[in-house]
C-alpha positions as CSV (number, residue, x, y, z in Angstrom):
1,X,47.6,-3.0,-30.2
2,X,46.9,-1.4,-27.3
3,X,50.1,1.5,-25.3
4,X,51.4,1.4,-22.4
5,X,54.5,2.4,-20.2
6,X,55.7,-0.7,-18.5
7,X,58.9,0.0,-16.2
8,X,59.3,3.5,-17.4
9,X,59.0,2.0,-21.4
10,X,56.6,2.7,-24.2
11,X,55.3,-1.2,-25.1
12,X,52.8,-2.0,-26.9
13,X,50.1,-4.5,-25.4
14,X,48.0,-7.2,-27.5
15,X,44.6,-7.0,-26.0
16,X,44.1,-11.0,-26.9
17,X,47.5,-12.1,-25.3
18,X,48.6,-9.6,-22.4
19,X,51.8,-9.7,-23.3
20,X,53.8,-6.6,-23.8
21,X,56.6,-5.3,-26.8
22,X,59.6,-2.9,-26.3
23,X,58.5,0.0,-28.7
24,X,62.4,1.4,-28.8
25,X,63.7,-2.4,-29.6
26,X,61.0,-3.1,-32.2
27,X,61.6,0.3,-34.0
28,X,65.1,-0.3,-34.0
29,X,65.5,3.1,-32.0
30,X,62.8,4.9,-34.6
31,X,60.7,5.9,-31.3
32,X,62.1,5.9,-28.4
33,X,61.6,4.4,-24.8
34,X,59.6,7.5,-23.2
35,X,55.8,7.0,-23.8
36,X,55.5,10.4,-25.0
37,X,57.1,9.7,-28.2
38,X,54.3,7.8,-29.3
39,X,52.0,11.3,-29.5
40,X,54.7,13.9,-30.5
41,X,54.1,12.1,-33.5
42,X,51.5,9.9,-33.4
43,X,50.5,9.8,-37.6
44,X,54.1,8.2,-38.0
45,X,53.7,6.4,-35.4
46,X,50.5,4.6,-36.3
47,X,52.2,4.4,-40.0
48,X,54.8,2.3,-38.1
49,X,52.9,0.0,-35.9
50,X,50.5,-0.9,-38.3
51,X,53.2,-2.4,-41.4
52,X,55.8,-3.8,-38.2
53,X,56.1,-7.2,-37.4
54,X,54.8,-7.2,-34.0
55,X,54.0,-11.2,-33.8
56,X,57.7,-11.8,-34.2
57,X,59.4,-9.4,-32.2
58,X,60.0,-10.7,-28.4
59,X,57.2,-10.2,-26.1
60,X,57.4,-10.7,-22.4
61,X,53.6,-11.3,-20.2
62,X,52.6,-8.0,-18.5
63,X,52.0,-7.4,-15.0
64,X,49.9,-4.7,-14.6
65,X,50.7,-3.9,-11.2
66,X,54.3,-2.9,-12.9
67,X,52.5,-0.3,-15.7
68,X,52.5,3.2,-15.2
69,X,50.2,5.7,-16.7
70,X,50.2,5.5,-20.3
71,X,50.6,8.8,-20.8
72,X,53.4,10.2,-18.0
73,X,53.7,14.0,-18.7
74,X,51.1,15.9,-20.9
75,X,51.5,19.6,-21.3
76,X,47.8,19.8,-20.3
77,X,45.0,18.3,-18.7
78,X,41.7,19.6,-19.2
79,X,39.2,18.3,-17.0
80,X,35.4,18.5,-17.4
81,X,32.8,19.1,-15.0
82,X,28.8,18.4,-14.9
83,X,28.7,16.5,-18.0
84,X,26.5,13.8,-17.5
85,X,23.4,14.9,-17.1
86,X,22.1,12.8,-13.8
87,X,25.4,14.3,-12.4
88,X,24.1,17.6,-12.6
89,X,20.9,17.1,-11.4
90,X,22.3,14.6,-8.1
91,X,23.8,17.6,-7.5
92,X,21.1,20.1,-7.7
93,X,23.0,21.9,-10.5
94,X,22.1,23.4,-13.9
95,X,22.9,21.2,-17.3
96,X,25.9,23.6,-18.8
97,X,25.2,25.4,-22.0
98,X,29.4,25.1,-22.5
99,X,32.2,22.8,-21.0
100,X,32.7,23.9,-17.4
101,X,36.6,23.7,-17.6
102,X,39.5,23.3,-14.9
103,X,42.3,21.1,-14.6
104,X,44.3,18.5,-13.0
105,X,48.0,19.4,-12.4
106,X,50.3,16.3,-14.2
107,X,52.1,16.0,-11.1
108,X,48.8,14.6,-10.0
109,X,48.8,11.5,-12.4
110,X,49.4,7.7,-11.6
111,X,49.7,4.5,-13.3
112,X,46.9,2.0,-13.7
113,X,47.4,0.4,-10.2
114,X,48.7,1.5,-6.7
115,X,48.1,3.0,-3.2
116,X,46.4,6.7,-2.7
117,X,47.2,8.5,0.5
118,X,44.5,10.5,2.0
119,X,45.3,13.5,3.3
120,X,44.6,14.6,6.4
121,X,41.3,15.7,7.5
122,X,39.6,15.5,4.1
123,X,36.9,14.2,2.3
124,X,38.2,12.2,-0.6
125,X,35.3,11.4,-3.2
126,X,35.7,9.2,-6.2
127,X,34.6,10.0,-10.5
128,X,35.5,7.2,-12.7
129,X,35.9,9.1,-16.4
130,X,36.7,8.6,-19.9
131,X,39.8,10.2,-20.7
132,X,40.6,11.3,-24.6
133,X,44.5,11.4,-25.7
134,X,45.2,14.2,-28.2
135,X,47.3,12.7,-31.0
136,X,47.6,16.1,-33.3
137,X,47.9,19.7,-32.4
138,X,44.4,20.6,-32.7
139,X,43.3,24.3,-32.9
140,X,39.6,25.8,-33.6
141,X,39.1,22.4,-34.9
142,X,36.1,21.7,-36.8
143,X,33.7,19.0,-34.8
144,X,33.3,16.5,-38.0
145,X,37.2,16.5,-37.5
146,X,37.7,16.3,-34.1
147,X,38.1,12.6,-33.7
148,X,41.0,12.8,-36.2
149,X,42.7,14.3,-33.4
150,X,42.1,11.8,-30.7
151,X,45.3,9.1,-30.2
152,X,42.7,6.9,-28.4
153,X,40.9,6.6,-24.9
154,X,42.1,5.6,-21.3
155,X,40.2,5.0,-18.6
156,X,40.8,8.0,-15.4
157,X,39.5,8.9,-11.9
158,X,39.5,12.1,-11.2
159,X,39.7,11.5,-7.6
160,X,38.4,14.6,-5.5
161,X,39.1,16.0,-2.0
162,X,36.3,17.9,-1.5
163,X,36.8,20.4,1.5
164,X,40.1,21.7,-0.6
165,X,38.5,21.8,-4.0
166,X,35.0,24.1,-2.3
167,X,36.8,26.3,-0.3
168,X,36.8,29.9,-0.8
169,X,35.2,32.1,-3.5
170,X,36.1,30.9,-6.2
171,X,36.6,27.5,-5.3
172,X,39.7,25.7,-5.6
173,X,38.7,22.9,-7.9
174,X,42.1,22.2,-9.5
175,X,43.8,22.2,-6.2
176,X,41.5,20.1,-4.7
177,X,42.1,17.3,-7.4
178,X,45.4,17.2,-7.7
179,X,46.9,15.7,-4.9
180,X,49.7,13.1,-5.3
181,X,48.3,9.9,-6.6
182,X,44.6,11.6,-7.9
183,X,44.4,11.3,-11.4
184,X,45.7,7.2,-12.1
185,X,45.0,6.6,-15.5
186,X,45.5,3.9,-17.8
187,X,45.8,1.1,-17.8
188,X,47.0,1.9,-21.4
189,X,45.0,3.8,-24.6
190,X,43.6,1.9,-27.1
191,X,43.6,3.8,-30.4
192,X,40.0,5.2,-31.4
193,X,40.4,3.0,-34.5
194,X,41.7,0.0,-32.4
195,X,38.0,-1.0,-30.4
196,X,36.8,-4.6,-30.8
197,X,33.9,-5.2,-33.4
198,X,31.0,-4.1,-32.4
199,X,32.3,-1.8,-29.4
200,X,31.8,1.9,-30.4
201,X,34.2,4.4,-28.7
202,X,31.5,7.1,-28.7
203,X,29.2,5.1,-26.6
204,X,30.9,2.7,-23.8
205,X,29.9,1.7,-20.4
206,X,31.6,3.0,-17.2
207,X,31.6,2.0,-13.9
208,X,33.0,2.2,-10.3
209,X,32.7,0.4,-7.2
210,X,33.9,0.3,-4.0
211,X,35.0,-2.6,-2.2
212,X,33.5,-4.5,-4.7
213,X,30.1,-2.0,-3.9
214,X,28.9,-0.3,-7.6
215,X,28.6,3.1,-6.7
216,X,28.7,4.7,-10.3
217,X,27.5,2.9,-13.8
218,X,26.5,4.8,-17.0
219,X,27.3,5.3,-20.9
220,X,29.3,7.8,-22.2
221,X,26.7,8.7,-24.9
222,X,24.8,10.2,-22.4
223,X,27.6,12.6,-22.2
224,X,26.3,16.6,-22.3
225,X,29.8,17.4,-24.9
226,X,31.1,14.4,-26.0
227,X,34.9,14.1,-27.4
228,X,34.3,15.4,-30.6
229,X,32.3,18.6,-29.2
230,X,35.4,18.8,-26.4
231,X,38.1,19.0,-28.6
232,X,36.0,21.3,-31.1
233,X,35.6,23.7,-28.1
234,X,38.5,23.9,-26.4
235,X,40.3,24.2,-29.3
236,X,38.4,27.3,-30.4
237,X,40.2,28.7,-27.5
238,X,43.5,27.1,-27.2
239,X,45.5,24.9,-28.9
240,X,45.4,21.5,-27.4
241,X,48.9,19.7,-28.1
242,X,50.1,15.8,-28.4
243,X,49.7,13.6,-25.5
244,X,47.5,16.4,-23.9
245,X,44.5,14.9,-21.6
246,X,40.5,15.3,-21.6
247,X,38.8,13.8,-18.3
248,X,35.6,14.4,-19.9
249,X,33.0,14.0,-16.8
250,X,31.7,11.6,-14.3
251,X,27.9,10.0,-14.4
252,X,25.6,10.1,-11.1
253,X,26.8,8.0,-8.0
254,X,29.7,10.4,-6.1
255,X,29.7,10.3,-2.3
256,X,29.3,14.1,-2.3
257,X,25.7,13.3,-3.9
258,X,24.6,10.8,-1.5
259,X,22.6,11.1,2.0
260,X,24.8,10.6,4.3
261,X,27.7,11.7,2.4
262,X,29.9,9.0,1.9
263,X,34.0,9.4,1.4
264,X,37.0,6.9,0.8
265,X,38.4,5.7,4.4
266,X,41.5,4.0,4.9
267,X,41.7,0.8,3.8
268,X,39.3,1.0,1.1
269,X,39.6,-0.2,-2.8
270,X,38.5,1.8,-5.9
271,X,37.8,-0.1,-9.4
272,X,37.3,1.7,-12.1
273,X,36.7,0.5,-15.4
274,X,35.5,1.3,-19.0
275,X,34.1,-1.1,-21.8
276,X,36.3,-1.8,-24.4
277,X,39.2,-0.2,-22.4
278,X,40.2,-2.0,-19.2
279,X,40.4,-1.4,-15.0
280,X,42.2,0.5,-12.3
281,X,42.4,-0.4,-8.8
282,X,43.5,1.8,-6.2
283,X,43.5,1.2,-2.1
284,X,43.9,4.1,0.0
285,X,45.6,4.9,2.6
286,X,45.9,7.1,6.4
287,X,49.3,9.1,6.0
């Protein structure tokens, strides 16, 4: 079973049905109706979806257009940056010897689906990412551990305006990612131990296209960190709590990269989408 936030309620969604159960109702008012209760404690909550009777509790179909991110209001978000290799070298950078770390404000995130204004005068660039959901306060966590402390994996964009994010010395990468509607992600997580057979959540394809264009494609084992070494980092550092974020990088293929440069226009559609996981679609917008 798949979680989501359908209507401003945690649900959980069968991946063979689409069809989408009140968590509050089915728990009897054990977890409530804010998604975040899932990760505040997510070992009792696993312990509780996996013994409850989910095929006999009511279920409703689920329109994705109605979902919301899966995760509404983590403490943090760490974002990665040059962590695919061929991203690195499109842009004429260096392979990192640690995690170049920002982040994305929360105020920044958006459900699965919906409509991204452009602002004004800029350049607005697209990064279809995995994103890892922390399910257990993790600090200086050991890397053989690390996935022990990973709720599951979304799919994200870390959508970009580019003239905000290089400007000034040094640049102004958080700000430049975090206007409204630039970091949709969902369009739910699916537990690290809840991938089809055969589907391994260390190595799944990504993608984005534009207007049905591919513009991006590669495999998250070609990652530089991948989650395991993220969360072993970051948490040497600081302590990463439940239902915090890690947009862990973007493969070749952004319109900064390209010759001409290329950006998102008015009118355009953005579809992301990860193996195993599922798709956003976004359509932007002239204020």
């Amino acid at each position: 079973m798949y979680l989501a936030h359908l209507d401003g309620r945690l649900v959980l969604v069968s991946p063979d049905t689409l069809r989408a159960v009140d968590v509050e109702r089915l728990s009897g008012g054990r977890f409530g109706p804010d998604p975040m209760t899932a990760y505040a404690d997510w070992d009792a909550f696993r312990a509780f979806v996996a013994t409850a009777d989910i095929g006999a509790a009511p279920a409703v179909p689920l329109d994705q257009d109605r979902l919301g991110p899966p995760v509404p209001a983590p403490r943090q978000v760490f974002a990665i940056g040059l962590n695919y290799r061929d991203h690195a070298a499109e842009g004429g950078a260096e392979i990192p010897s640690e995690p170049m770390v920002f982040t994305k404000f929360p105020a920044c995130l958006a459900g699965p689906r919906g409509t991204v204004v452009l602002p004004p005068g800029g350049n607005v660039d697209w990064e279809v990412e995995l994103v890892a959901v922390i399910g257990r306060e993790a600090y200086q966590v050991a890397r053989a551990d690390a996935w022990s402390y990973v709720a599951g994996l979304t799919v994200g964009q870390d959508i970009s305006e580019r003239i905000t994010q290089l400007a000034g010395t040094p640049p102004q990468f958080s700000l430049g990612k975090s206007f409204p509607g630039f970091g949709p992600i969902g369009p739910w997580v699916v537990p690290v131990d809840a991938f089809g057979h055969g589907i391994d959540p260390g190595d799944l394809e990504l993608a984005c296209a534009v207007n049905g264009e591919e513009v991006q494609k590669g495999r998250t084992r070609d990652l530089v960190f991948d989650v395991p070494e993220l969360v072993h980092r970051v948490s040497q550092i600081t302590p990463m709590y439940p239902g915090d974020l890690v947009f862990t990088g973007t493969p070749a293929g952004v319109g900064l990269a390209r010759t001409p440069q290329r950006w998102l226009v008015d009118g355009d559609e953005l579809v992301s989408s990860i193996e195993g996981i599922g798709e956003l679609r976004q359509r932007f917008v002239t204020a």
